[in-house]
C-alpha positions as a printed Julia matrix, in Angstrom:
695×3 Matrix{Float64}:
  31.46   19.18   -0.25
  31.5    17.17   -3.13
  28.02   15.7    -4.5
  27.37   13.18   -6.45
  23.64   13.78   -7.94
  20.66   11.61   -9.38
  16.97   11.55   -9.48
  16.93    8.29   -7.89
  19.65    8.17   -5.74
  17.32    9.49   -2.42
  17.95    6.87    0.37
  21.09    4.66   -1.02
  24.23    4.65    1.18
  26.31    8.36    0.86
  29.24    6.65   -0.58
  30.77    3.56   -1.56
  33.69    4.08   -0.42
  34.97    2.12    3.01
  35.21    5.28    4.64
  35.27    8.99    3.11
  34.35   13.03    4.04
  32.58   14.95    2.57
  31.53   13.26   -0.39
  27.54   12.81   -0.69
  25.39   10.29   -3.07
  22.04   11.87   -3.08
  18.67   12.52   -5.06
  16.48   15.52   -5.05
  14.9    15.1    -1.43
  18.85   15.02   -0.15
  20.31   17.94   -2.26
  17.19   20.24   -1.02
  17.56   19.38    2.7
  21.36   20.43    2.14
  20.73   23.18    0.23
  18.14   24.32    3.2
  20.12   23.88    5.61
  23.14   25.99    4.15
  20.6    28.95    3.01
  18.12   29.05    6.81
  15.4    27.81    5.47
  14.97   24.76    7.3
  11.4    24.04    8.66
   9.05   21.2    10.38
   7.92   18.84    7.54
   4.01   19.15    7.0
   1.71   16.45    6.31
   0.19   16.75    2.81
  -3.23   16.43    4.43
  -2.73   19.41    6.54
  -2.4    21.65    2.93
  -4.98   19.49    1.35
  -7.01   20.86    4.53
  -5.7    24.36    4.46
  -6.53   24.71    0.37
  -9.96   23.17    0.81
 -10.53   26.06    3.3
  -8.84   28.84    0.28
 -12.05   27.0    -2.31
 -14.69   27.59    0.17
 -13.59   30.83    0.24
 -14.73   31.73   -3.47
 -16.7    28.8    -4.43
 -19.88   30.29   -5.9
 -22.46   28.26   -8.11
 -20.51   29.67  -11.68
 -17.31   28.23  -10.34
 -15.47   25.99  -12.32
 -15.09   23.57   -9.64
 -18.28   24.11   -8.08
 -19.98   21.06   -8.69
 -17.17   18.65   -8.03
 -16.78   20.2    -4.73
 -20.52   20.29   -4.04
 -19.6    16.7    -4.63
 -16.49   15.68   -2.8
 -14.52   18.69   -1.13
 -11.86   16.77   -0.36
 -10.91   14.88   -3.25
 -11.39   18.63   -5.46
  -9.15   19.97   -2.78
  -6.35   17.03   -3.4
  -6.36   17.39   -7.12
  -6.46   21.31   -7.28
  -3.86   21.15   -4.96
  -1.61   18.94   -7.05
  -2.06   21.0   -10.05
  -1.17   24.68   -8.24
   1.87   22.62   -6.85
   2.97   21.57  -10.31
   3.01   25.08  -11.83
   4.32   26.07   -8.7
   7.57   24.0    -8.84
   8.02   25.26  -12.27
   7.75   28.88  -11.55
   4.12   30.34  -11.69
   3.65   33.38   -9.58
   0.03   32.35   -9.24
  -1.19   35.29  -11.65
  -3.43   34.38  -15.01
  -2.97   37.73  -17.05
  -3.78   35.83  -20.69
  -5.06   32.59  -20.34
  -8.94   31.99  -21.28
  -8.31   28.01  -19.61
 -10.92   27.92  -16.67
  -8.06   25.88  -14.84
  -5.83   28.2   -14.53
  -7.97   30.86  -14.35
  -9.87   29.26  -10.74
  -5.87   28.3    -9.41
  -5.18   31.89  -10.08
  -7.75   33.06   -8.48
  -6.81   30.38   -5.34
  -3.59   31.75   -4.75
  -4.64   34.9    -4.25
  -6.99   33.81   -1.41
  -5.97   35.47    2.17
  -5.6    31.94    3.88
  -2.05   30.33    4.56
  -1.04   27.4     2.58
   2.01   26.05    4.07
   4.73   24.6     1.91
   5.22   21.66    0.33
   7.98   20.07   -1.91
   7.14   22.59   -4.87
   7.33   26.06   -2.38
  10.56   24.72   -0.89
  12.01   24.24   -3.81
  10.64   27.38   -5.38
  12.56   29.16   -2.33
  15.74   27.47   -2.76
  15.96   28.5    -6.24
  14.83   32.73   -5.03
  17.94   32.3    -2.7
  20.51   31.05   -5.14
  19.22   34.06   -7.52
  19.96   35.98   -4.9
  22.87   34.84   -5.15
  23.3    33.44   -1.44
  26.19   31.38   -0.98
  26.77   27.69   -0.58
  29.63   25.71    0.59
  29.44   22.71   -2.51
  32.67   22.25   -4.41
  31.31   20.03   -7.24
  28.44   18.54   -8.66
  28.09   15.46  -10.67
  25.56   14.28  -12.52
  23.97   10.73  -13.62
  21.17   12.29  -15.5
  22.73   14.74  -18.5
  21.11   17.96  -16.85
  18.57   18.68  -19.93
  17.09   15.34  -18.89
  16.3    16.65  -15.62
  13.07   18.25  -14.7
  12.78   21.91  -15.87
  13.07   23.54  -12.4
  15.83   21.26  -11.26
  17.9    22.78  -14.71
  17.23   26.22  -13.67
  18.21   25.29   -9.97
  21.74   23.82  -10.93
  22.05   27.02  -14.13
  21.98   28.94  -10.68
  24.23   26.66   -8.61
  26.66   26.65  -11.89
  26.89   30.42  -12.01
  28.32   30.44   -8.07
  30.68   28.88  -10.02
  30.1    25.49   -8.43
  31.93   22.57  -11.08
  28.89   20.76  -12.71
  29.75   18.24  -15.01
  28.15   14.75  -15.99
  29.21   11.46  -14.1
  31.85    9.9   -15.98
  31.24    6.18  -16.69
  33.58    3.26  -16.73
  35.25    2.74  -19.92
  33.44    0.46  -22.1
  35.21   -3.0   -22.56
  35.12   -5.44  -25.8
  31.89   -6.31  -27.02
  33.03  -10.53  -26.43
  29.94  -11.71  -24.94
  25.85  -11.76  -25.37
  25.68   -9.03  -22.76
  28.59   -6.87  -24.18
  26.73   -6.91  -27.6
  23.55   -5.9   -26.68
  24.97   -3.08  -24.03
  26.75   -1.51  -27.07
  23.67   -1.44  -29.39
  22.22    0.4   -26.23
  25.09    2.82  -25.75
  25.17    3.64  -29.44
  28.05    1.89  -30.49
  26.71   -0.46  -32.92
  29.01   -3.43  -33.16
  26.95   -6.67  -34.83
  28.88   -9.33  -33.54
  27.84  -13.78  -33.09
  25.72  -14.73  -30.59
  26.57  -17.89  -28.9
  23.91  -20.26  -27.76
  26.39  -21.24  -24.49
  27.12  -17.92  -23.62
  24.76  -16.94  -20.2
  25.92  -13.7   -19.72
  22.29  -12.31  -20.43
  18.96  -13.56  -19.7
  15.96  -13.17  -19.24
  14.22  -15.46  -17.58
  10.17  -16.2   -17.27
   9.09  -17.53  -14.17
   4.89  -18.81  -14.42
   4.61  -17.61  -10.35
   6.07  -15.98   -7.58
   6.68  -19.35   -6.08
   8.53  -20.67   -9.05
  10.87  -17.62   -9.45
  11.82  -17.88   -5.73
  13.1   -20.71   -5.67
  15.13  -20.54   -8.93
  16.73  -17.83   -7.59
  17.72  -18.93   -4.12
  18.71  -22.22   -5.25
  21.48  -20.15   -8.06
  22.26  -18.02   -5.0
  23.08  -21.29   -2.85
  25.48  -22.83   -5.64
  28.55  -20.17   -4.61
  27.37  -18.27   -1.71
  31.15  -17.29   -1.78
  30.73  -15.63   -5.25
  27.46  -13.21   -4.03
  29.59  -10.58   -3.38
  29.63   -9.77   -7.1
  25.99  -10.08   -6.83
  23.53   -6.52   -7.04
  20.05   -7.32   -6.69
  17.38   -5.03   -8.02
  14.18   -5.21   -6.09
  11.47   -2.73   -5.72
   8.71   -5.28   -4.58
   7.37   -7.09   -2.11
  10.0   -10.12   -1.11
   8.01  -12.05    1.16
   7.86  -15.19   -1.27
  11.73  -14.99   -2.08
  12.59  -14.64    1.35
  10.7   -17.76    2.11
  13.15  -19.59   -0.34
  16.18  -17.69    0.54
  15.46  -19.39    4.12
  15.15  -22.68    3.09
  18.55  -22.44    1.47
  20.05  -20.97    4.39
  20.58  -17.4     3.1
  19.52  -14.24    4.33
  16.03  -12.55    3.59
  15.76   -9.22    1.34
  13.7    -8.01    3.74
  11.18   -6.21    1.36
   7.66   -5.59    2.16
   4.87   -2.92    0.06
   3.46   -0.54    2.27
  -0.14   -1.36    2.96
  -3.37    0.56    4.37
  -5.17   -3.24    5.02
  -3.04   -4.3     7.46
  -4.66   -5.32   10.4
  -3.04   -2.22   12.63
  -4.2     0.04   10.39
  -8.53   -0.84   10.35
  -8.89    0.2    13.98
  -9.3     3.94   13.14
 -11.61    3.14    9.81
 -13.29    0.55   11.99
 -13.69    2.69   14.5
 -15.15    5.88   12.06
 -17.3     3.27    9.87
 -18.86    2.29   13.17
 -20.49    5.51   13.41
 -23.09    5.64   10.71
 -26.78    4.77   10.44
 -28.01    2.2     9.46
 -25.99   -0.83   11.48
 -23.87   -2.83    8.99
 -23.16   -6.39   11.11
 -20.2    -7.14    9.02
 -18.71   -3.97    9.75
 -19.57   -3.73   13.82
 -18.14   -8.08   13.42
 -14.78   -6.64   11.69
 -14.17   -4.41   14.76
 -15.2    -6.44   17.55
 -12.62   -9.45   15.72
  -9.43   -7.52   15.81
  -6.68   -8.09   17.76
  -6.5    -4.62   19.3
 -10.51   -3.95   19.67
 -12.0    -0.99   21.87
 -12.71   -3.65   24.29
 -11.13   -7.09   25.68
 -10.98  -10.23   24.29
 -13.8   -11.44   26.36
 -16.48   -8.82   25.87
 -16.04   -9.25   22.31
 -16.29  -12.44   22.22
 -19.84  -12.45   24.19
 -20.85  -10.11   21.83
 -19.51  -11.86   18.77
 -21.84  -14.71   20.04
 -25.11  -12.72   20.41
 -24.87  -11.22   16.61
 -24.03  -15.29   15.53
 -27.24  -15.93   16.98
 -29.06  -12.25   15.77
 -27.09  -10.74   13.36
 -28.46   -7.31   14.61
 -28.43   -5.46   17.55
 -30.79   -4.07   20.24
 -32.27   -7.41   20.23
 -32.93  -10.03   23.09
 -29.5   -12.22   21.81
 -27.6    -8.8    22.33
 -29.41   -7.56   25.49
 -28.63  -11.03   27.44
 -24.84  -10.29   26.15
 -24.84   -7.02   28.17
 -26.42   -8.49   30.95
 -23.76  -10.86   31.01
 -21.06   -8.65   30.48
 -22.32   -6.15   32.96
 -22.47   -9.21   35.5
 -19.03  -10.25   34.75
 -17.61   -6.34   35.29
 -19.52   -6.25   38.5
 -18.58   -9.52   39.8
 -14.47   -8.3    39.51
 -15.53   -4.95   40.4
 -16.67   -6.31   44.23
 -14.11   -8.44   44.42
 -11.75   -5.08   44.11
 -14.0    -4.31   47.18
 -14.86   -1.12   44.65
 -18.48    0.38   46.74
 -19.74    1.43   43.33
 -19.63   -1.76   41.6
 -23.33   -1.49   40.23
 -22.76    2.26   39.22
 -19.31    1.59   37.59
 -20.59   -2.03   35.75
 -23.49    0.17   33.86
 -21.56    3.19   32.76
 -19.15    0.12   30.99
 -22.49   -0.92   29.55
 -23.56    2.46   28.74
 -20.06    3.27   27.0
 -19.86    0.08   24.81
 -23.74    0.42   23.57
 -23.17    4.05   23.07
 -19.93    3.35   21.11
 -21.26    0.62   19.62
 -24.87    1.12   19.19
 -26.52    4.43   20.26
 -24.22    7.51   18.73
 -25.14    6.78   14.9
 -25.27    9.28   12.73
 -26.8    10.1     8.87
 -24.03    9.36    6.36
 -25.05   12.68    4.39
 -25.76   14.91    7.42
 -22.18   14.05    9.3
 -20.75   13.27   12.12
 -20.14   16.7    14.53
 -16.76   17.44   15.48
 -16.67   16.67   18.72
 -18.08   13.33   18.94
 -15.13   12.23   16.28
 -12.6    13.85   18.47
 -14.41   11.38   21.16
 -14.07    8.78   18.98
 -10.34    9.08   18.48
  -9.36    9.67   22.21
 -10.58    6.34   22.39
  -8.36    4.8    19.66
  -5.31    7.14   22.03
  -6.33    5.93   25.11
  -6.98    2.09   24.38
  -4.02    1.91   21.92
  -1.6     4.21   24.21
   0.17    2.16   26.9
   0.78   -0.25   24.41
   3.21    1.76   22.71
   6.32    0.28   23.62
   5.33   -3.15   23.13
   4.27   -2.24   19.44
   5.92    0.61   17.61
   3.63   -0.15   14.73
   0.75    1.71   17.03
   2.84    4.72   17.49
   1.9     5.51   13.78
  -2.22    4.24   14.36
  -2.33    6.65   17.31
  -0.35    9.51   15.41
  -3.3     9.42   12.72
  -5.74    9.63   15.31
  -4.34   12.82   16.9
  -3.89   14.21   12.87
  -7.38   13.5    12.52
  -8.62   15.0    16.11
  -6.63   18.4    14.57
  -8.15   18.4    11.32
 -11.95   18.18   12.54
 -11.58   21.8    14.43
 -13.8    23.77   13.03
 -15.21   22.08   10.59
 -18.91   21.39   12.3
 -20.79   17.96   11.34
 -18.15   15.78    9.02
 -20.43   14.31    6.23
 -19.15   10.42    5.63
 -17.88   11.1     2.07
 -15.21   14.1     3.32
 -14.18   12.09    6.49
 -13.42    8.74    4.41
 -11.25   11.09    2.06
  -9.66   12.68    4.83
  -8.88    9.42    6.67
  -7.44    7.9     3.28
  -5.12   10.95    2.63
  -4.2    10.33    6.78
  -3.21    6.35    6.35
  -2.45    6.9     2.61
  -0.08    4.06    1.7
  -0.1     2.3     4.91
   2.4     0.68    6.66
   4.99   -2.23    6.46
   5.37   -5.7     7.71
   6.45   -5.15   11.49
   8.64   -8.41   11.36
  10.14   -7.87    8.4
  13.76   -6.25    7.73
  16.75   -6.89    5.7
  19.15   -9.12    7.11
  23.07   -8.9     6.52
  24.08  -10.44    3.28
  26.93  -10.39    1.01
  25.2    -8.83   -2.59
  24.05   -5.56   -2.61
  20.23   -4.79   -2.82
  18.78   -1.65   -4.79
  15.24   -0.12   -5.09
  15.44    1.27   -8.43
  18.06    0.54  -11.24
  18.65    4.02  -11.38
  20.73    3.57   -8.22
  23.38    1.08   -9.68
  25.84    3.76  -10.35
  29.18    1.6   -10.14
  29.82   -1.52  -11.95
  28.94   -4.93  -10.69
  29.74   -8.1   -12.22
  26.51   -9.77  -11.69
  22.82   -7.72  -11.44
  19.74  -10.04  -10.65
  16.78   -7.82  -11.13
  14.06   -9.6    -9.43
  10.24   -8.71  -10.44
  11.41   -7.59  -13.97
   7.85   -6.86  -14.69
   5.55   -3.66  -15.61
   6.05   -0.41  -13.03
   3.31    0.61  -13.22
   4.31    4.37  -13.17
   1.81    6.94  -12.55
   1.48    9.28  -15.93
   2.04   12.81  -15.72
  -0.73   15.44  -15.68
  -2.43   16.71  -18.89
  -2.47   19.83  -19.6
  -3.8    20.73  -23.42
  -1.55   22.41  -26.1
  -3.07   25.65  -25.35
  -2.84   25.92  -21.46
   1.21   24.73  -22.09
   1.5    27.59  -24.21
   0.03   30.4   -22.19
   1.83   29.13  -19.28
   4.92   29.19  -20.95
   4.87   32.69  -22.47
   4.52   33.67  -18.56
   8.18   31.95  -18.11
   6.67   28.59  -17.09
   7.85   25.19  -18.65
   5.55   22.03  -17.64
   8.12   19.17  -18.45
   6.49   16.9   -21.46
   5.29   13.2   -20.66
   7.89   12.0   -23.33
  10.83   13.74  -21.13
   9.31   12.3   -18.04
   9.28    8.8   -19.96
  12.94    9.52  -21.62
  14.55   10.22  -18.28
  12.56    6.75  -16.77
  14.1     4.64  -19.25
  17.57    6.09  -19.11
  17.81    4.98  -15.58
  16.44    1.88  -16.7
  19.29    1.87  -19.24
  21.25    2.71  -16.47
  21.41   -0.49  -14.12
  21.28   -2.58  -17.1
  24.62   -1.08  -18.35
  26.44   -1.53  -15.47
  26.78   -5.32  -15.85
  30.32   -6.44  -16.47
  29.53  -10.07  -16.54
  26.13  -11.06  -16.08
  22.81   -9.75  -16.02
  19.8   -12.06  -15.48
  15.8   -10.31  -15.33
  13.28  -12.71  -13.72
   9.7   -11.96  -15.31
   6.74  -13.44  -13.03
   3.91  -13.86  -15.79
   1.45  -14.39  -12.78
   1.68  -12.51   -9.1
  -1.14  -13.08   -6.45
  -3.45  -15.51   -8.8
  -3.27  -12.12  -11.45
  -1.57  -12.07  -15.14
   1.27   -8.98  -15.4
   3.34   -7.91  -17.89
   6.72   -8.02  -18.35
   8.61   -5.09  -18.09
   8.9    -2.35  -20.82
  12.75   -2.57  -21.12
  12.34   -6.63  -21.42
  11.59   -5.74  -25.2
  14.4    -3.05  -25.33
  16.47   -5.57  -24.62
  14.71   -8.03  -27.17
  15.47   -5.47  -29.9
  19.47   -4.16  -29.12
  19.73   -8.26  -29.33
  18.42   -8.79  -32.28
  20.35   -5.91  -34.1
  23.49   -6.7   -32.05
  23.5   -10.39  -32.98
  23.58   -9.42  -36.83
  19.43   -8.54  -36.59
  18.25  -12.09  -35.62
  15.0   -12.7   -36.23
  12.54  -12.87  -32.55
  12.23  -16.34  -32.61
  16.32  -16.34  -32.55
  16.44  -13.91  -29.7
  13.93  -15.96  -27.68
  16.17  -19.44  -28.6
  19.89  -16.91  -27.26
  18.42  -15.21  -24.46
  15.18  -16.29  -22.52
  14.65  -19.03  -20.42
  11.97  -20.92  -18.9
  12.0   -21.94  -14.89
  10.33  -25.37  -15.87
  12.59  -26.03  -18.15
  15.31  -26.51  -15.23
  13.89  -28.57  -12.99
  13.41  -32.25  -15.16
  17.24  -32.28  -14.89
  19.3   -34.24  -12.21
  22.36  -31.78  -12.7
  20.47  -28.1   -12.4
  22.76  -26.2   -13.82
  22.09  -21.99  -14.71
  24.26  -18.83  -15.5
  27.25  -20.49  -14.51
  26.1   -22.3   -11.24
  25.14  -26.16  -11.18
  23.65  -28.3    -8.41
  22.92  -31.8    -7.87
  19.43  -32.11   -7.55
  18.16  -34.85   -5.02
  14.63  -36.57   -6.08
  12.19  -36.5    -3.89
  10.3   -39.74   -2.5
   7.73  -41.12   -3.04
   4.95  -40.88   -0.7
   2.17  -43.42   -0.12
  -0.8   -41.19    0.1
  -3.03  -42.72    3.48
  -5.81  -44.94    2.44
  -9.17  -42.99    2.73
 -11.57  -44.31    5.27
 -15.63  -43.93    3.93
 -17.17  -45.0     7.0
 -16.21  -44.21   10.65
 -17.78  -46.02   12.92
 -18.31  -44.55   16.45
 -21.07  -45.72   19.32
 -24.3   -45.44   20.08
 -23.3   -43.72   23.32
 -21.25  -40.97   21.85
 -23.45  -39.68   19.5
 -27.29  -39.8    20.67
 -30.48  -39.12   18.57
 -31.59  -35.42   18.85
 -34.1   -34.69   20.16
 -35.0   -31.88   17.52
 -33.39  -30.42   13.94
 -33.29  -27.38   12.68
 -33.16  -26.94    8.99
 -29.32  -26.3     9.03
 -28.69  -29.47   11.03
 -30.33  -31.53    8.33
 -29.18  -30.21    5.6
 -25.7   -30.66    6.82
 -26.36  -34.39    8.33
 -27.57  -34.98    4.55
 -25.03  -33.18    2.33
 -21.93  -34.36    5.06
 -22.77  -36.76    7.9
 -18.47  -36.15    9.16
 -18.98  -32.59    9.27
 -22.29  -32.69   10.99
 -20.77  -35.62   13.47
 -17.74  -33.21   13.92
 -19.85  -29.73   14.3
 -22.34  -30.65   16.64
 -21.41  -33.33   18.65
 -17.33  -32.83   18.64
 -17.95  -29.01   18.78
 -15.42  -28.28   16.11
 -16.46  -25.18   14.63
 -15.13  -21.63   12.82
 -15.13  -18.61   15.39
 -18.42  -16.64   15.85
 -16.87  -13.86   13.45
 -16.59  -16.13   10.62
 -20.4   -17.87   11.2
 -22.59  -14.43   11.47
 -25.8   -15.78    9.44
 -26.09  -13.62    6.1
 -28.3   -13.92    2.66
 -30.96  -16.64    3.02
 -30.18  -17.44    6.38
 -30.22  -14.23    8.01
 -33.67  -13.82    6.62
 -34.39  -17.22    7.75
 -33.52  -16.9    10.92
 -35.69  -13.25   11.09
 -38.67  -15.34    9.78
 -38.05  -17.88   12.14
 -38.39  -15.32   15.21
 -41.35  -13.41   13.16
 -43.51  -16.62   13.63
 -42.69  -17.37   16.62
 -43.73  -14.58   18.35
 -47.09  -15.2    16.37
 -47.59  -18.16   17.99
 -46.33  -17.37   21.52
 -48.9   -14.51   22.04
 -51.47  -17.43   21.79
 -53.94  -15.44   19.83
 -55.83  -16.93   16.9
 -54.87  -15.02   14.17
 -56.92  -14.81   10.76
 -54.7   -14.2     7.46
 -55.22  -10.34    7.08
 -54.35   -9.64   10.86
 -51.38  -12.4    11.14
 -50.14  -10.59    7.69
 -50.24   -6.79    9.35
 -49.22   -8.11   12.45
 -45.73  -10.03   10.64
 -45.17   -6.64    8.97
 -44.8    -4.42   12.26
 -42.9    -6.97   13.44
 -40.49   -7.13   10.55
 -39.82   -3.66   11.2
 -39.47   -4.26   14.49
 -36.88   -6.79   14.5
 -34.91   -6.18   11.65
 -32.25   -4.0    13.12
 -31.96   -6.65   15.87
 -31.94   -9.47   13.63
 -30.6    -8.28   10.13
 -28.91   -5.16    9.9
């Protein structure tokens, strides 16, 4: 087996060849399951909130009121638990045998101490690759001819150097990746690519030359279209085209539709898609007090506990008393347990009555009755309830929507990690449920359709030269930093043989592989910067200014202002032309016409029949007759109106509303009520009615 190795390479095609054997393109997650597989020590993946679960269990275990993590586990368990974890894993990877012999850091000190706890952590990336690495000192055998690599191997993390050191002395051919040879330096892209490679070469820049730019697009919108309009010029030349994209494409695949071109197919995962509230809904629903908005999000989604109907009774009782337990909420019940008994006889079903109030009893308890104190928890068993009924109501629709298959997986995870574990407080089962979901899902109608260019994540997988590379959101990463650890803790760790890689390696190997896909341009390389995404300002990317700089020094060091005039471009500035014409595409442009905006009406006049005087108004009425007599015409008399979950009363009319009802049942006892008793008296009821009427 021949590999062909990178730290970015997981998930791209295994070669690029029309057909080949054993030959294998592959990052780190690839080359371990190989290497496992070849040495037996294959196992069932594990859920990172399983250990997070298992090591939270290992700190109870010695948590004392001295500890060092005492408090922040007092705190939040789980969240302690998740960042211990992560730190035990680093040194892990690295090679720590989990002892602390020297070092006075309290860290490392209380994750000594942790590993020595008698209660099974099973393994995650850093163990497996730990035991890959025990095997190959072993010296166990594996059947790998050669290794090459993208990344020069002291650029590599320091346990993946150790691994291949090992691999090497099997006598396994490791060796760098050669590159194509490097042509003239005839062209604005050529320059500035040898600057980058080292080979300094000033040369002219030519203001007609297009072979680099980078382009600045004000929105998302903008930079679409730009792009699938080039893309549209020579859809027969798009073959040469690799596109770099590692974000959402939603907007681009809008335009790439319009021009009759096939979508990216891109989507970021998401926890706030709709599919994935029902079990947060579902958990948020169970603590005291009642938050309307909350109990209004669940009863509004697509897939609620209950059908479209009930929810839609009840959605109109909290519209008319946001609360419940009230009369508006009661008379919804009543309804709803009319309704179930009415299709219950005609089932010819002899316990109707019986069956229609254990529905009632199961949607108030659900809904209403099992609340619980956010600080004393939720018990076991009663979640474990709670998520059978996410399975059950979720579970024959399975086929019809794989996206569920993944809801009703985190219910079961979440069913399994409760065991044991008594009352849940809110804090720990929020944490739990966000490690569960983490980052969501993706667009269930979204995929990559066949196309003719080539579409990357990362420009550390453009390996092979292409003529043209687009790289589309050429803006800031974003990248997570690496985890501090001071001077002293790196030194102690490393006189017990264990090297924590340096944040400037981490950052060096980053921008090599941006280096990387920008080098691999043989004729054109265009970045699209989108200065605003979603409404918010971003960045460009870091490597924009790289390129800025090897420019400058490669066009005989011209000054910024000469680098912006050679090599950026503006969308806008494209578009006041009749002959669009950009990186060696043009297109006829067609204006658009004119359009004769319809003459506004101010009065509409309707008759007397249609709408009638009312007979009464309630302060909402009038102040919407006043402020818009259309919309008041349209909402009460035309009945045009948003849906009950978008209208629950809330600030001053919620309390309106509760004052409203407060008086009123003043005046309907028909007692005469002096000031002191009518006060006391408005007071119980205020207590009385605000969970009904404004929780």
């Amino acid at each position: 087996m021949k590999i062909l190795f990178g730290m970015y390479l997981d998930g791209v095609p295994w070669s690029n060849k029309p057909a080949s054997m054993g030959e294998v393109r592959t990052g780190p997650l690839g080359l371990m399951s190989i290497l496992e597989t070849q040495l037996g020590l294959s196992g069932a993946a594990v859920h990172p909130v399983k250990r997070i679960d298992e090591y939270m269990k290992r700190i109870a275990q010695i948590d004392h009121n001295s500890a060092w993590f005492h408090k922040s586990f007092a705190v939040d368990p789980w969240s302690t638990a998740r960042q211990l974890l992560n730190w035990r894993d680093e040194l892990i990877e690295n090679g720590w045998k989990g002892t602390n012999e020297s070092s006075a850091s309290p860290r490392l000190k209380s994750l000594a101490d942790l590993e020595n706890v008698p209660v099974k952590l099973s393994r995650g990336y850093a163990d497996r690759l730990r035991d890959i690495i025990r095997e190959l000192e072993q010296n166990s055998k594996v059947q790998i001819t050669s290794i090459q690599l993208i990344e020069p191997v002291e650029m590599l993390p320091p346990a993946w150097q150790h691994l291949f050191r090992q691999l090497q002395n099997q006598g396994i051919n490791i060796d760098l990746y050669q590159e194509a040879a490097d042509g003239e330096p005839n062209s604005n892209l050529a320059l500035t690519q040898a600057v980058l490679r080292g080979a300094y070469e000033p040369g002219t820049f030519s203001l007609q030359d297009d072979s680099l730019i980078l382009l600045k697009a004000d929105n998302e919108w903008e930079a679409a279209e730009h792009l699938a309009l080039w893309l549209s010029c020579q859809p027969e030349a798009n073959k040469q085209v690799t596109i770099i994209c590692s974000n959402d494409t939603h907007v681009l695949d809008q335009a790439l539709k319009r021009h009759g071109l096939p979508c990216l197919g891109r989507s970021e995962a998401s926890p706030w898609r709709e599919v994935q509230q029902v079990l947060p809904l579902i958990i948020a629903n169970a603590w005291n007090p009642v938050d309307i908005h909350i109990l209004v999000e669940l009863l509004s989604l697509s897939e609620s506990p209950f059908p479209n109907w009930i929810c839609r009774t009840l959605l109109k009782a909290i519209n008319q008393e946001p609360g419940v337990g009230g009369k508006a909420w009661n008379d919804a019940l009543e309804e709803i347990m009319a309704k179930r008994k009415k299709e219950l006889e005609e089932k010819d079903d002899p316990q109707n009555e019986e069956k229609a109030r254990a529905y009632i009893k199961e949607i108030n308890s659900l809904l209403v009755e099992e609340r619980y104190e956010p600080a004393d928890g939720i018990p076991e068993e009663n979640l474990r309830k709670r998520c059978q009924k996410v399975i059950d109501w979720l579970g024959w629709k399975l086929e019809t929507d794989p996206m569920l298959v993944e809801v009703v997986g985190q219910a079961r995870q979440l069913q399994e990690l409760s065991l044991g574990k008594g009352k849940i407080p809110r804090n720990t089962l929020e944490r739990m449920l966000d490690t569960i979901i983490g980052a969501g899902s993706y667009a269930g109608d979204i995929c990559e359709e066949a196309a003719p260019w080539q579409v990357v994540d990362h420009p550390g997988q453009v390996i092979d030269q292409c003529s043209e590379i687009i790289w589309w959101g050429f803006n800031n990463p974003m990248t997570k930093p690496p985890t501090y650890w001071t001077a002293q803790e790196r030194k102690d760790l490393l006189a017990a043989g264990v090297r924590i890689e340096k944040s400037m390696d981490f950052r060096r190997r980053e921008s090599n592989a941006w280096r990387q896909g920008f080098l691999h341009a043989e004729k054109r390389f265009i970045g699209i910067y989108i200065a605003q995404i979603d409404g918010e300002e971003v960045f460009h990317h870091p490597f924009w200014d790289m390129i800025c700089y090897a420019a400058a020094k490669a066009g005989r060091n011209l000054s910024g202002g000469d680098v912006q005039a050679f090599i950026v471009r503006e969308c806008k500035d494209f578009y006041s032309r009749k002959e669009w014409e950009f990186a060696g595409r043009q297109k006829a442009l067609e204006s658009v016409p004119k359009q004769k905006p319809l003459e506004l009406i101010a009065i509409h006049n309707v008759p007397p029949s249609v709408i009638k005087a009312p007979s009464q108004l309630s302060y909402s009425q009038m102040s919407t007759m006043i402020a818009c007599p259309m919309k008041w015409a349209l909402q009460y008399h035309a009945g045009l109106r948003l849906s009950e979950s978008q209208t629950v009363p809330s600030s001053n009319q919620m309390l309106g509303t509760l004052c409203h009802r407060i008086v009123e049942e003043l005046y309907s006892s028909g007692q005469r009520w002096d000031p002191d008793d009518a006060a006391a008296k408005a007071g119980l009821l205020y207590d009385n009615l605000l969970p009904s009427m404004a929780s």
